[in-house]
C-alpha positions, 0 to 999 in steps of 0.5 A: 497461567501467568505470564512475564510481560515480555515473555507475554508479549511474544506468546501475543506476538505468535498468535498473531501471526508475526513471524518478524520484528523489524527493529533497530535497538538501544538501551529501550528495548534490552529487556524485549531483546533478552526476551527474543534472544532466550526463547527458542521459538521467538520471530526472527529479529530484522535488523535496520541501521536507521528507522526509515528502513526499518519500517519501510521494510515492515510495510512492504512486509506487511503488504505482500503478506496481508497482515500486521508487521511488528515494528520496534523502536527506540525512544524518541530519537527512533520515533522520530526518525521512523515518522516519514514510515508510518506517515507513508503507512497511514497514507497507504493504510498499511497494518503495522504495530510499532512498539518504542521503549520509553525510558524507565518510570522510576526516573521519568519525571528527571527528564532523562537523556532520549526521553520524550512524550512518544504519545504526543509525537507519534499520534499525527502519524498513526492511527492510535497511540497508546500508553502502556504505564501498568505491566498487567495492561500490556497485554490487553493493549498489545491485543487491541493495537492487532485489531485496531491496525487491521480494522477498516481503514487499517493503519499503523498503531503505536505503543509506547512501553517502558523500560522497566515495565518489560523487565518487572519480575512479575506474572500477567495474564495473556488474553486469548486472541479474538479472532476477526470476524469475516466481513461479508457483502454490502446490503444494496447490491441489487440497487447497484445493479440496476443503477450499472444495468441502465446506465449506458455509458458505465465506467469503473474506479478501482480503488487501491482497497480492491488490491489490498483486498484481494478483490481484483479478480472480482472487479474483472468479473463485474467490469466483463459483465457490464463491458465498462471501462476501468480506471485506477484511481490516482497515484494508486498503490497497487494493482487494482486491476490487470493493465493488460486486460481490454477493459483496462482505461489507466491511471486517473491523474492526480488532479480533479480537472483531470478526473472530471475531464476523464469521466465525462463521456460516462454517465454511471461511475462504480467507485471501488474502495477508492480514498476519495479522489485524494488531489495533488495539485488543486485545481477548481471545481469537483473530481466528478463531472456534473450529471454523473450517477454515483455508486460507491462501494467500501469496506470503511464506511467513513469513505462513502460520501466523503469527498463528492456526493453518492447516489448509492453508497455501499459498505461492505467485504469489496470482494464478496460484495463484487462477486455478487454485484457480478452475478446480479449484474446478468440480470440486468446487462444482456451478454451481448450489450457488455460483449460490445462494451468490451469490444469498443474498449479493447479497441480504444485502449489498444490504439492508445497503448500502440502510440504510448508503446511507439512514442517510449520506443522512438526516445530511445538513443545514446546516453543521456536516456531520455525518461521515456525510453528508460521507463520503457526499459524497466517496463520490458525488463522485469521476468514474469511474475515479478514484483514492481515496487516502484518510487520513481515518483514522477518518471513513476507516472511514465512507467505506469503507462508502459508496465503490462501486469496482471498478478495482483502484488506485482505493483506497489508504490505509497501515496504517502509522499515521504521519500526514502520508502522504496529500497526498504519496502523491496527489501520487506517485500522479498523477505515475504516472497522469497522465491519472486524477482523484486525490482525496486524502481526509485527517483534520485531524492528517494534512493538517497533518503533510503540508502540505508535499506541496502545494508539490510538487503545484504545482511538478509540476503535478499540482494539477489532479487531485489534492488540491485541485483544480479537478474533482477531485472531479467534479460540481462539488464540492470536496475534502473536509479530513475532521476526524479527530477527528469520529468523537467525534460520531457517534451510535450509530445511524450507528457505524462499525459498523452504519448 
C-alpha cells in the first residue's frame, strides 16, 4: 500500500529506530513538519535555534545511543551553517542522516532566494550526498542514507529534497528495512595470536572503533592475558579503554615523534580500530618505531595499511574478533608471563599517575586557578557514572591525565577540530541518558561558537545535569568554562606532557 512521501518518510523514519529530529525549520521543510505535526506517533521534534547545535546534539545523540540520528535542515543558509557539525561527524565517524529541503523544482531554474547546489556544498563534509528529484525515489534514498551512514567507516550522509516533492498528493511504495547483517570476527586470528605470543615486550593501541564498538571490555580481557600495556590513540574520542585499570599507558600524543618515542621499548604493537595515527602538528619521520612488529585489526578495511605498513592486517567485528584473539592468546601466553606484564605496568603507571596526581595538586592556589589545578577539579568532580563530554581542547589534554573512568561512554570529545560542538553534544548525550549526570568541560573558543545549545538545553529540560547545572558536577562544585588558550601558562614542569 502506498504511501505519501512524507508520510512515507516517517514510516522509514520509525523502522529505523529514530525516536528524534533535530532540526531548525523554515519554509523548506513545512510539508515534513505538517507531517510530524498530524501524525500521532511521529519522533519528537528537538528543536535548535541555530544548525551548529542542532547537529552537535544529533551527534552526541547518536553516540550514546549507537545509532544513526536524524537531522533536518534548511536549504542553503542551514547547509552551510551545519558544515563544522557534520565535519566533526565525519571526523569522529559519527552516523547521522541529515535531510535539507531545497526550494521548489517548478521555479528552481529562476535561481530563487536560499536556493543553492546542496549537493555541491554538503559532499566535502559528509560521507554521501544524494539528490532526491522523484517522489517514488525518496524512499529507496531514505533507506541507503540508514545504511550507508552505519557501514564502516560510518559518517554522516546528506539528503537534498525538494519542497515540493514532500508536499506532491501522490502514493509511494515504502520498501522494507533490510536488516544489517552482524559482522563477525577477523579470519587470521591465530596468526595474531602467535605474533603477541612471541613478542616479548607487547604493546596495544586502542583505537576510538573499540569505543564506538562496545569493544572495551574485550580489549581488557586481550591486554590481561598478553599482560601488555595500553595506550589510546591520539586526541581519542572515546574511552577505548578503562583509565583506572593497571595496564592502562595514556594517551599517545598527537605527533609522530611522539609516538614513535612512546613505542620504542616494545617490539609487537596490536593497533586496535585506530585512524591511522591521524598527526596534529608534523613532525619528520613515521608514527612507528623501526623493527617494530604490526598487528593491525579493524572493522574498515581501508584503514589497514593506510598510514604505515602492517605485518598482519586484520578485518573484522573488534569485539567478536578481540574476544577471540583473548581466548587463542592462552595458548600461547603462560598465566604467569602475563601476571608479571601486568604487574611491572600496575607499577610503572602507578608511580607516574602519583606525580601527575601531586603536581595538579600542588598548583592549587587563590584565583587565577592555574590550568593544572583546574583540570584536577574537574577530574575529581564528576559523581559516579557521569558522562564527560569534554571540548577543553588544550586544557583537554590535562584532563586526560587526571580523569579515572572505566564505564565505557563516560568520555567523549571529537577529533573533528570545529569548535562549537561541546554544549550541543551534551545536550543530545542527556537527551539519551536522561537519569546520567552530564558534565560538559569546554575551552573559551568552543562555548562561545556553541552558545546557542544552552537555549535547547533548557527548553528540553536537560539543564539540570548537563552543562551548567545545579549538581552536575557533584560534591557541590560548579561547571568548569576552561580557557583554551591557558595552555600558554603552563610551566614546563606541569606539560601536557610529563607532570
Amino acid at each position: 500500500m502506498g504511501r505519501r512521501p512524507a508520510l512515507a518518510l516517517l514510516d522509514i523514519l520509525r523502522g529505523e529506530g529514530v525516536d528524534r529530529v533535530f532540526g531548525n525549520p523554515g519554509t523548506t521543510e513545512l510539508p515534513f513538519l505538517a507531517a510530524l505535526a498530524e501524525t500521532a506517533d511521529a519522533p519528537a521534534y528537538v528543536l535548535g535555534i541555530h544548525e551548529g547545535a542542532v547537529v552537535s546534539m544529533a551527534d552526541g545523540y547518536a553516540r550514546a545511543t549507537r545509532r544513526p540520528a536524524f537531522v533536518s535542515l534548511h536549504i542553503a543558509a542551514g547547509l552551510a551553517n551545519g558544515l563544522i557539525g557534520l565535519l566533526n561527524a565525519r571526523r569522529s565517524r559519527t552516523p547521522l542522516v541529515v535531510m535539507a529541503g531545497q526550494q521548489d523544482r517548478r521555479h528552481l531554474q529562476q535561481d530563487p532566494m536560499l536556493s543553492g547546489d546542496l549537493v555541491a556544498l554538503a559532499r566535502p563534509a559528509v560521507k554521501a550526498a544524494l539528490d532526491v528529484q522523484h517522489a517514488h525515489d525518496l524512499p529507496l534514498a531514505v533507506r541507503r542514507a540508514f545504511a550507508l551512514a552505519v557501514r564502516p567507516p560510518a559518517g554522516p550522509v546528506f539528503l537534498s529534497v525538494p519542497m515540493g516533492l514532500l508536499a506532491e498528493d501522490t502514493d509511494v511504495e515504502v520498501p522494507p528495512r533490510t536488516p544489517t547483517p552482524r559482522a563477525g570476527p577477523a579470519a587470521g586470528l591465530d596468526r595474531a595470536a602467535v605474533l603477541l605470543g612471541r613478542a616479548a615486550r607487547p604493546v596495544i593501541v586502542a583505537g576510538d572503533g573499540v569505543g564506538r564498538d562496545d569493544a572495551v571490555r574485550a580489549l581488557v580481557r586481550v591486554a590481561e592475558t598478553c599482560g601488555a600495556p595500553v595506550h589510546h590513540q591520539p586526541m581519542a574520542d572515546c574511552l577505548d579503554f578503562p583509565t583506572t585499570h593497571p595496564l592502562y599507558a595514556g594517551m599517545l600524543p598527537p605527533r609522530h615523534e611522539a609516538v614513535r618515542e612512546a613505542l620504542a621499548p616494545y617490539d609487537t604493537v596490536l593497533i586496535a580500530g585506530a585512524h591511522a595515527f591521524t598527526p596534529h602538528h608534523y613532525t619528520p619521520g613515521p608514527a612507528l618505531p623501526p623493527g617494530i612488529t604490526v598487528v593491525q585489526l579493524d572493522p574498515d578495511p581501508d584503514e589497514i595499511g593506510r598510514n604505515f605498513t602492517a605485518d598482519l592486517g586484520l578485518v573484522g567485528a573488534l569485539a567478536p574478533s578481540l574476544d577471540r584473539l583473548a581466548d587463542q592468546l592462552r595458548d600461547h601466553v603462560p598465566a604467569h608471563r602475563a601476571k608479571a606484564g601486568v604487574l611491572r605496568a600496575a607499577e610503572r603507571h602507578t608511580a607516574e599517575r602519583d606525580r601527575t596526581e601531586a603536581a595538579a595538586r600542588a598548583a592549587y592556589s587563590p584565583a587565577p586557578l592555574a590550568p593544572w589545578a583546574a583540570a584536577h577539579a574537574v577530574a575529581d568532580g564528576p559523581p559516579p557514572g557521569a558522562a564527560v563530554v569534554e571540548e577543553a581542547i588544550t586544557v583537554g589534554l590535562l584532563l586526560r591525565r587526571l580523569v579515572r573512568l572505566d564505564r565505557p561512554g563516560s568520555y567523549t570529545h571529537t577529533v573533528g577540530g570545529g569548535l562549537g560542538w561541546g554544549i550541543g553534544a551534551a545536550v543530545g548525550r542527556a537527551l539519551a541518558e536522561p537519569g546520567r549526570p552530564v558534565v560538559a568541560v569546554l575551552g573559551d573558543g568552543c562555548a562561545l561558537f556553541g552558545l546557542q545549545g544552552l537555549w535547547s538545553a533548557a527548553r528540553s529540560n536537560t539543564l539540570s545535569n548537563c552543562v551548567g547545572g545545579p549538581g552536575s558536577l557533584g560534591r557541590g562544585r560548579s561547571p568548569a568554562f576552561m580557557d583554551g588558550r591557558s595552555l600558554e601558562r603552563i610551566p614546563p614542569w606541569a606539560s601536557p606532557e610529563r607532570p
